[in-house]
C-alpha positions in Angstrom: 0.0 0.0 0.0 3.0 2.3 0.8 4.2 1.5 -2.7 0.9 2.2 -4.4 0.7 5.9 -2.3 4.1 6.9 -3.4 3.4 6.0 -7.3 0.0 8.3 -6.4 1.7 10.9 -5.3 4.6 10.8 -8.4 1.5 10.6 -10.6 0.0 13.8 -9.0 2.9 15.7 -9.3 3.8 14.9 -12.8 -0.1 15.5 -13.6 0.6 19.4 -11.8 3.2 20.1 -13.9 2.2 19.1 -16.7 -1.0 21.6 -16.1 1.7 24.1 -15.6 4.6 23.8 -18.3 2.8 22.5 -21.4 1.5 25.4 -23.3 -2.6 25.2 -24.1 -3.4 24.8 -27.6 -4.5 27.4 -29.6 -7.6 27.7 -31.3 -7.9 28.8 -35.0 -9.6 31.7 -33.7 -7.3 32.9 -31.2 -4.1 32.1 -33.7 -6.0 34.3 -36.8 -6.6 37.1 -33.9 -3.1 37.0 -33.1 -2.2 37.1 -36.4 -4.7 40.3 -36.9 -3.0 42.4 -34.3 0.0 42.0 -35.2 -0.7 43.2 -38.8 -2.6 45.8 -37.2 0.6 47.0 -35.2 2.8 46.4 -38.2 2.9 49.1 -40.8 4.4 47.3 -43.4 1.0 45.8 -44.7 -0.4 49.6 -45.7 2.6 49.9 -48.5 1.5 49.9 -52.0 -1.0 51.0 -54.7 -4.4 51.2 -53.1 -7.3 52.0 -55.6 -10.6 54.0 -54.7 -13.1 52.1 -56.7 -15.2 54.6 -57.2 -13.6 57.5 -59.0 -10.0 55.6 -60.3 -8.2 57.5 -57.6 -4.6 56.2 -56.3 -3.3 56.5 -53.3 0.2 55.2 -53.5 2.0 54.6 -49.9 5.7 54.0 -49.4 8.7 54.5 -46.9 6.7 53.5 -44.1 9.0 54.5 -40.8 8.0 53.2 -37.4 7.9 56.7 -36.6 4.8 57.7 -38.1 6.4 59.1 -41.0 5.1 57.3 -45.1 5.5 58.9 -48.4 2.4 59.1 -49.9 1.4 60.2 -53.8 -2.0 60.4 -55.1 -3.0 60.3 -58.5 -6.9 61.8 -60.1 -5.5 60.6 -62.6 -2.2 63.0 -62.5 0.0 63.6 -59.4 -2.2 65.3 -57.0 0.2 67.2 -54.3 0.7 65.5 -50.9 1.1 68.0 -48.3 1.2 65.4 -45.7 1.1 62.0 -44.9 1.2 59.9 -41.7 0.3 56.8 -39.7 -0.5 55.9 -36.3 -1.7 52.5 -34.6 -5.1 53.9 -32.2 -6.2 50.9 -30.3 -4.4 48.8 -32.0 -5.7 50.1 -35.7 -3.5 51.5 -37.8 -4.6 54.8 -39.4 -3.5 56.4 -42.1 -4.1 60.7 -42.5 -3.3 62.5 -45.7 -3.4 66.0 -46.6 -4.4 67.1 -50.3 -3.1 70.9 -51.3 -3.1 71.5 -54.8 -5.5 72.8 -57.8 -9.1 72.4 -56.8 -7.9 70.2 -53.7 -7.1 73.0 -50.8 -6.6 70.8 -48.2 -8.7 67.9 -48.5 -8.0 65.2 -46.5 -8.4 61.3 -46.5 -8.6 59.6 -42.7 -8.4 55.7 -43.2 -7.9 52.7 -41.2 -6.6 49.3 -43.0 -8.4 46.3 -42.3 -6.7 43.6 -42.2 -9.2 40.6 -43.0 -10.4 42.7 -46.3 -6.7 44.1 -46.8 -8.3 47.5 -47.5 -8.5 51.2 -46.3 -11.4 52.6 -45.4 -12.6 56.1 -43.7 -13.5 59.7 -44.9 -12.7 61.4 -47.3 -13.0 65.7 -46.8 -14.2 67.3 -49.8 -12.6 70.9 -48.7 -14.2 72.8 -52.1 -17.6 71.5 -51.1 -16.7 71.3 -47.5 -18.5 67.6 -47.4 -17.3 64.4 -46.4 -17.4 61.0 -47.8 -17.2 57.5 -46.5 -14.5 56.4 -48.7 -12.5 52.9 -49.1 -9.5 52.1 -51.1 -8.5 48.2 -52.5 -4.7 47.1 -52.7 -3.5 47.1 -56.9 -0.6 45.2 -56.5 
C-alpha cells in the first residue's frame, strides 16, 4: 500500500506540472486574432497601390517609418500634391491621415484605417471645395 501511495503521489505531481509547463493549444480563432494584431501594429502591410473604386483615384504609400512618418502620392489621374502624410496605430488600428493641397484640392483630407481581414483602407474622405465628407475605401493594386 505504501508502494501504491508513493506511485500516487509521483503521478499527482507529474499531472501538476504538466498543467503548468505545457502550453494550451491554440484555437484557429485565437491564432488568426493573433495574427490580426499583429498586422494591425505592423505598418508594413499599408505599402502599395491602393485603388478608390469609385472614382480611379490612387493613393500610393511608401517608406513606411516606425515613426509615423510614409510617403504618400495620389494620383486623379495625374499627381495630386501630398502636403502630408502619416500613420499611427489607435487601439491597436492603424490609421492612415493625408493632406491634399493643390488645384481644386485646398486641403482635403483622407482619414483611413486598414483592415486587415479585407486588406483595405477605409474612412472619410473631406471634400474641402464643397466642405462635405465622404465615406471612402480604397483596394490594394498590386
Amino acid at each position: 500500500m505504501k508502494r501504491f501511495s508513493a506511485y500516487f503521489s509521483w503521478v499527482i505531481v507529474l499531472v501538476v506540472l504538466a498543467v503548468l509547463f505545457v502550453p494550451a493549444p491554440v484555437s484557429a480563432g485565437d491564432a488568426k486574432s493573433s495574427a490580426l494584431k499583429a498586422a494591425q501594429a505592423e505598418p508594413n502591410p499599408m505599402a502599395g497601390k491602393w485603388l478608390r473604386p469609385d472614382g480611379g483615384y490612387v493613393l500610393q504609400l511608401s517608406d513606411v517609418k516606425t515613426d509615423g512618418k510614409l510617403k504618400a502620392a495620389y494620383f486623379n489621374p495625374r499627381p495630386i500634391n501630398v502636403a502630408k502624410a502619416e500613420w499611427r496605430s489607435i487601439a491597436g488600428r492603424t490609421q492612415v491621415f493625408v493632406e491634399l493641397r493643390d488645384v481644386n484640392y485646398p486641403g482635403s483630407t483622407y482619414t483611413l484605417i486598414y483592415d486587415p481581414e479585407k486588406d483595405r483602407f477605409e474612412g472619410y474622405y473631406y471634400q474641402a471645395v464643397m466642405k462635405q465628407t465622404f465615406d471612402v475605401f480604397f483596394e490594394r493594386t498590386n
